[in-house]
Biopython code that builds the backbone (N, CA, C, O; Angstrom):
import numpy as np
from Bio.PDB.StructureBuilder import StructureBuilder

atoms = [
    (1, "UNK", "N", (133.334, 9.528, 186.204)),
    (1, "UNK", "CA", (132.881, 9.401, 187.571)),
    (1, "UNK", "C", (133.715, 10.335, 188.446)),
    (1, "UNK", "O", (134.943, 10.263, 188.472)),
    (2, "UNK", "N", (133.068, 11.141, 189.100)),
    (2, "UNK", "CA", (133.692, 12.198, 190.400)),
    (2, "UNK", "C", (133.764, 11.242, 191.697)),
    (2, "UNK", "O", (132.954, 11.127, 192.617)),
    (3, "UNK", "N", (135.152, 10.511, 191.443)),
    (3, "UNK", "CA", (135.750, 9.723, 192.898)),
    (3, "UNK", "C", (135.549, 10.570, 194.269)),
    (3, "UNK", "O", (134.862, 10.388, 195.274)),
    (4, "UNK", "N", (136.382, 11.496, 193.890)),
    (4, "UNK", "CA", (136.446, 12.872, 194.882)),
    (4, "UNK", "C", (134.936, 13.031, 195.457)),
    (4, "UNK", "O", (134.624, 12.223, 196.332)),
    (5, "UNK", "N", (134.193, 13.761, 195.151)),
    (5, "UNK", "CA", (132.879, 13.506, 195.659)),
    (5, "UNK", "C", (132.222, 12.414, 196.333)),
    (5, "UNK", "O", (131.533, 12.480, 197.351)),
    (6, "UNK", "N", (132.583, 11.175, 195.490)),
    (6, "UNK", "CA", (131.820, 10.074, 196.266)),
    (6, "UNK", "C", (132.610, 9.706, 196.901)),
    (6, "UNK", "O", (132.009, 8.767, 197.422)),
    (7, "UNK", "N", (133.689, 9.688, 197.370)),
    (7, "UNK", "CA", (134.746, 9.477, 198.862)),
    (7, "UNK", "C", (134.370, 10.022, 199.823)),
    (7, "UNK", "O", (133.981, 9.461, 200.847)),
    (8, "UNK", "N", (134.481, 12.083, 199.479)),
    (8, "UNK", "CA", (134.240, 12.916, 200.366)),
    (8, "UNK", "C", (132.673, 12.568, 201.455)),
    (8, "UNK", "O", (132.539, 12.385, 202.665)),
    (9, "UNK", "N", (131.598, 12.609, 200.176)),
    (9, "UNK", "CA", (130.587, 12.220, 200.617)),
    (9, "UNK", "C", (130.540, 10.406, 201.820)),
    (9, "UNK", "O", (129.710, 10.082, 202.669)),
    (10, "UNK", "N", (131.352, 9.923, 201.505)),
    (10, "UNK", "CA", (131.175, 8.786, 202.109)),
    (10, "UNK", "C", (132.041, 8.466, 203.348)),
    (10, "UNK", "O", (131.904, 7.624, 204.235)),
    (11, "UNK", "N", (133.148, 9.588, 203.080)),
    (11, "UNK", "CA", (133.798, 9.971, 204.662)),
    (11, "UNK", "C", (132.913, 10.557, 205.635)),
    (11, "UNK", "O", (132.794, 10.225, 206.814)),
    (12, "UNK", "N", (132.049, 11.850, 204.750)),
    (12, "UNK", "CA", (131.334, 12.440, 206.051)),
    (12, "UNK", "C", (129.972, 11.860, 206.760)),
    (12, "UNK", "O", (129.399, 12.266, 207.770)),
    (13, "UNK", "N", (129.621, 10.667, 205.801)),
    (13, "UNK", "CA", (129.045, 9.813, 206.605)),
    (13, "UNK", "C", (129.271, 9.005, 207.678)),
    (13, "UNK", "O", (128.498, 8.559, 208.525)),
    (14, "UNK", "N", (130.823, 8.844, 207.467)),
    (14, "UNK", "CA", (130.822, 7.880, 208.854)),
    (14, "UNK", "C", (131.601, 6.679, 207.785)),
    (14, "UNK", "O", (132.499, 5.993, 208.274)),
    (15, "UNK", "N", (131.307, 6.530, 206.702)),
    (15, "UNK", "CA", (131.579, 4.990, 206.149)),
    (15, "UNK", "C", (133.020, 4.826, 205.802)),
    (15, "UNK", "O", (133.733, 3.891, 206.166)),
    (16, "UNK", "N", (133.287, 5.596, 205.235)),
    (16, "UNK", "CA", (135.309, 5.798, 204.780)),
    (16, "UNK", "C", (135.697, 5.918, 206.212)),
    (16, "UNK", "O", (134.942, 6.443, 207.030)),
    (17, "UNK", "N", (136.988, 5.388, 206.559)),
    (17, "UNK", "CA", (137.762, 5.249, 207.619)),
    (17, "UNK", "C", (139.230, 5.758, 207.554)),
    (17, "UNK", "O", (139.958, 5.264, 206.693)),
    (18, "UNK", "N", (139.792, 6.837, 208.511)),
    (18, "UNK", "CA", (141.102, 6.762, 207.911)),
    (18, "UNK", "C", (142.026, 5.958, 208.837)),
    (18, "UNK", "O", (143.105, 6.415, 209.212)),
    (19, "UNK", "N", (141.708, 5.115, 209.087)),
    (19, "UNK", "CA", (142.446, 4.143, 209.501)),
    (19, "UNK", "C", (143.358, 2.857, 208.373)),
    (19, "UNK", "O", (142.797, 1.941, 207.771)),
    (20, "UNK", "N", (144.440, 3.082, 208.364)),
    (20, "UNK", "CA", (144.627, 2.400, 207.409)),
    (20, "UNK", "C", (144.668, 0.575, 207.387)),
    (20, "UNK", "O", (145.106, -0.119, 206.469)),
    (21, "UNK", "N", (144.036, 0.076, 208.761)),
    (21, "UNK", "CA", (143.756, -1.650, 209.261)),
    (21, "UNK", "C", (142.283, -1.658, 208.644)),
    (21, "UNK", "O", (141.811, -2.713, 208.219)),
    (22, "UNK", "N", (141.537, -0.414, 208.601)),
    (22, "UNK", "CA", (140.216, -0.641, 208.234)),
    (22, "UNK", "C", (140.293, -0.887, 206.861)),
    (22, "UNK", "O", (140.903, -0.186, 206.054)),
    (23, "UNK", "N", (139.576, -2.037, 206.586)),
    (23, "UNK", "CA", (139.114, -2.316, 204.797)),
    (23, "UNK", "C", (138.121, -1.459, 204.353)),
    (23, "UNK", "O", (137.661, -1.716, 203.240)),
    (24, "UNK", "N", (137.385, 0.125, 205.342)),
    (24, "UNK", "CA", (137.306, 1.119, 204.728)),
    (24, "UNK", "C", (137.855, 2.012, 204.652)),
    (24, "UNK", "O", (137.319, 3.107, 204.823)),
    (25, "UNK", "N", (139.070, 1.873, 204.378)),
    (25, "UNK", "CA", (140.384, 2.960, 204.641)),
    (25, "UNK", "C", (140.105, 3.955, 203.110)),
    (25, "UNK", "O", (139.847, 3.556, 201.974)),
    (26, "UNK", "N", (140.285, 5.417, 203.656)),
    (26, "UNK", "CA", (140.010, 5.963, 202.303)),
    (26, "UNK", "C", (141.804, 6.349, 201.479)),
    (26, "UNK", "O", (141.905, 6.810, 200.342)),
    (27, "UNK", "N", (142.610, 6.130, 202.084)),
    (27, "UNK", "CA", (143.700, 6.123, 201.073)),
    (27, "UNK", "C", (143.880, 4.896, 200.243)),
    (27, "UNK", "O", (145.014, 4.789, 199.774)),
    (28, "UNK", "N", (143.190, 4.115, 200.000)),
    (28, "UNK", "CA", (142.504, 3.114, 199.451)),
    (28, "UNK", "C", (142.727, 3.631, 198.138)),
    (28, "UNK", "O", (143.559, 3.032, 197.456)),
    (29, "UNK", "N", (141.943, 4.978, 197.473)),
    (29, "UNK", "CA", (141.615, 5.537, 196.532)),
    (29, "UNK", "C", (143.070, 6.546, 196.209)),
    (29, "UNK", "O", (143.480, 7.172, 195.231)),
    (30, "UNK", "N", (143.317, 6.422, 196.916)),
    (30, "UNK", "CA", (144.859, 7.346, 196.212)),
    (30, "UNK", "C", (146.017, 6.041, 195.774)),
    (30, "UNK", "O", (146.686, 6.011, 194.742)),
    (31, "UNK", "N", (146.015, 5.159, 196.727)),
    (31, "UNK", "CA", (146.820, 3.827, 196.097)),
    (31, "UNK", "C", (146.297, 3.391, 194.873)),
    (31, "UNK", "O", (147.037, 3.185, 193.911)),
    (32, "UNK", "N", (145.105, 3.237, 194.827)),
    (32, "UNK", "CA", (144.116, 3.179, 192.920)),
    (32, "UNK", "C", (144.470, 3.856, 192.189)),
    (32, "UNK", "O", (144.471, 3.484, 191.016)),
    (33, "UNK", "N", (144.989, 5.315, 192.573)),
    (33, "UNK", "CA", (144.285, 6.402, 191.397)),
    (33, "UNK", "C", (143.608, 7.124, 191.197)),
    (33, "UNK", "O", (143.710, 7.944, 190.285)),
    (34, "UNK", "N", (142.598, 7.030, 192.086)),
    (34, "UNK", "CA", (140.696, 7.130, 191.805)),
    (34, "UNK", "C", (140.549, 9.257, 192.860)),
    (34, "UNK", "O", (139.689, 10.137, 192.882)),
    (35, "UNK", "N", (141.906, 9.083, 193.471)),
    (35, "UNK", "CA", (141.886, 10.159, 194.476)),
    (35, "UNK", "C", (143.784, 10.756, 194.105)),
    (35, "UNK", "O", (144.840, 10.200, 193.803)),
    (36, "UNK", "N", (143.343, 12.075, 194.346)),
    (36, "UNK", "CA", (145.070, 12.503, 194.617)),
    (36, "UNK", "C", (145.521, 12.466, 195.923)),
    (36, "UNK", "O", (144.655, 12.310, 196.785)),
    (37, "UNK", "N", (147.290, 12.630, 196.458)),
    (37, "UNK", "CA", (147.470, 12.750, 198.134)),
    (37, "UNK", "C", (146.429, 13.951, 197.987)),
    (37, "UNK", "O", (145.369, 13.758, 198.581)),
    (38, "UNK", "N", (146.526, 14.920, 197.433)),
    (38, "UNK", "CA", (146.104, 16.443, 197.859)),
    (38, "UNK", "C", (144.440, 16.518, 198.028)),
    (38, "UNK", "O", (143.920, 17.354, 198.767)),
    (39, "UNK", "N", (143.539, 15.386, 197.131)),
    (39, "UNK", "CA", (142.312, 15.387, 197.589)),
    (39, "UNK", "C", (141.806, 14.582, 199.017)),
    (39, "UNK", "O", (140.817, 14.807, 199.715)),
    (40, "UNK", "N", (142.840, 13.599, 199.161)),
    (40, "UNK", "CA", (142.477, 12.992, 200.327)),
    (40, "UNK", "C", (142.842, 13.677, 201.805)),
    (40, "UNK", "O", (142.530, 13.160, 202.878)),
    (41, "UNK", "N", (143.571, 14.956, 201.658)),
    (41, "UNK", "CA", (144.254, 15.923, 202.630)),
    (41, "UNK", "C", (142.882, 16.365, 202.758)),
    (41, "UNK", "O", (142.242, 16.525, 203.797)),
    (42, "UNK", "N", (142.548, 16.525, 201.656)),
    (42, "UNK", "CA", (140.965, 17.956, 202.055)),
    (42, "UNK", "C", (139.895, 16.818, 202.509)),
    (42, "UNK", "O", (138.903, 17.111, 203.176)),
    (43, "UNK", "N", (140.137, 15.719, 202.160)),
    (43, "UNK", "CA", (138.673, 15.055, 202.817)),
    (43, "UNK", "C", (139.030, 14.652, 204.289)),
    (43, "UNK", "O", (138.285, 14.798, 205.258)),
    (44, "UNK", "N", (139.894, 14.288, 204.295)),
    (44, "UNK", "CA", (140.470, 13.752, 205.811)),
    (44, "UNK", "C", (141.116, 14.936, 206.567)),
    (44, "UNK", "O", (140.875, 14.664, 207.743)),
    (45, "UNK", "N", (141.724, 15.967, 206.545)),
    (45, "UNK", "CA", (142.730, 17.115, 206.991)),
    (45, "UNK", "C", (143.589, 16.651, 207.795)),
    (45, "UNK", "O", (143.908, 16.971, 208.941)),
    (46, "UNK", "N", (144.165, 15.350, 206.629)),
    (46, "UNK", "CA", (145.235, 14.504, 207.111)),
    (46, "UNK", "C", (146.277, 14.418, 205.932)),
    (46, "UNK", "O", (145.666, 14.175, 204.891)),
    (47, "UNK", "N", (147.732, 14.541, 205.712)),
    (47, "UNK", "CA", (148.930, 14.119, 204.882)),
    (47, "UNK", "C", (148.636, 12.729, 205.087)),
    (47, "UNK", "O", (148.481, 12.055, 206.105)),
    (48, "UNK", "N", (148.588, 12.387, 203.439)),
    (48, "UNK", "CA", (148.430, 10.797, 202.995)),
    (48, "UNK", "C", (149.876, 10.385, 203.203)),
    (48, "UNK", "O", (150.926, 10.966, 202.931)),
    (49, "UNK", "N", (149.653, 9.360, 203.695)),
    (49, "UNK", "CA", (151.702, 8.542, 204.165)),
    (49, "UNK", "C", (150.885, 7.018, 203.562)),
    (49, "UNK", "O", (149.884, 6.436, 203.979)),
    (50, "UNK", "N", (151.935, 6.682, 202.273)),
    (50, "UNK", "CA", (152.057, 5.714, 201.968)),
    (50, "UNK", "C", (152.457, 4.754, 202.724)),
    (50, "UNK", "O", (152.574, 3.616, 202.268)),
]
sb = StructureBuilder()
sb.init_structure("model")
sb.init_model(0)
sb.init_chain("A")
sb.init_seg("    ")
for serial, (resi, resn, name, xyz) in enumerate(atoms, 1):
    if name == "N":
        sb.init_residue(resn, " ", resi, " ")
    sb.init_atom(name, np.array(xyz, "f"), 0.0, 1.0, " ", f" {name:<3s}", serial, name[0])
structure = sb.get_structure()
C-alpha cells in the first residue's frame, strides 16, 4: 500500500489536518510508520516535531 499517496491525496482534500488536537492529524502516519518526517514535510511544507 502507497501510504504516501493516500495521505498526500487526503491532505489536499481538505480531510488530513495538520493540527496535531485534530484526530485528523496527518503526523499520525509518521508516529505509525506508514509515512517518513521527510514525506510528511512534502505533504504539509511543514518540519514534523514530535
Amino acid at each position: 500500500m502507497n501510504w504516501y499517496a493516500i495521505v498526500k491525496r487526503y491532505y489536499d482534500m481538505g480531510i488530513y489536518k495538520i493540527d496535531p488536537a485534530d484526530p485528523m492529524y496527518v503526523g499520525q502516519f509518521v508516529q505509525l510508520g506508514k509515512i517518513t518526517e521527510e514525506q510528511y514535510k512534502e505533504i504539509t511544507n511543514i518540519d514534523f516535531e514530535a
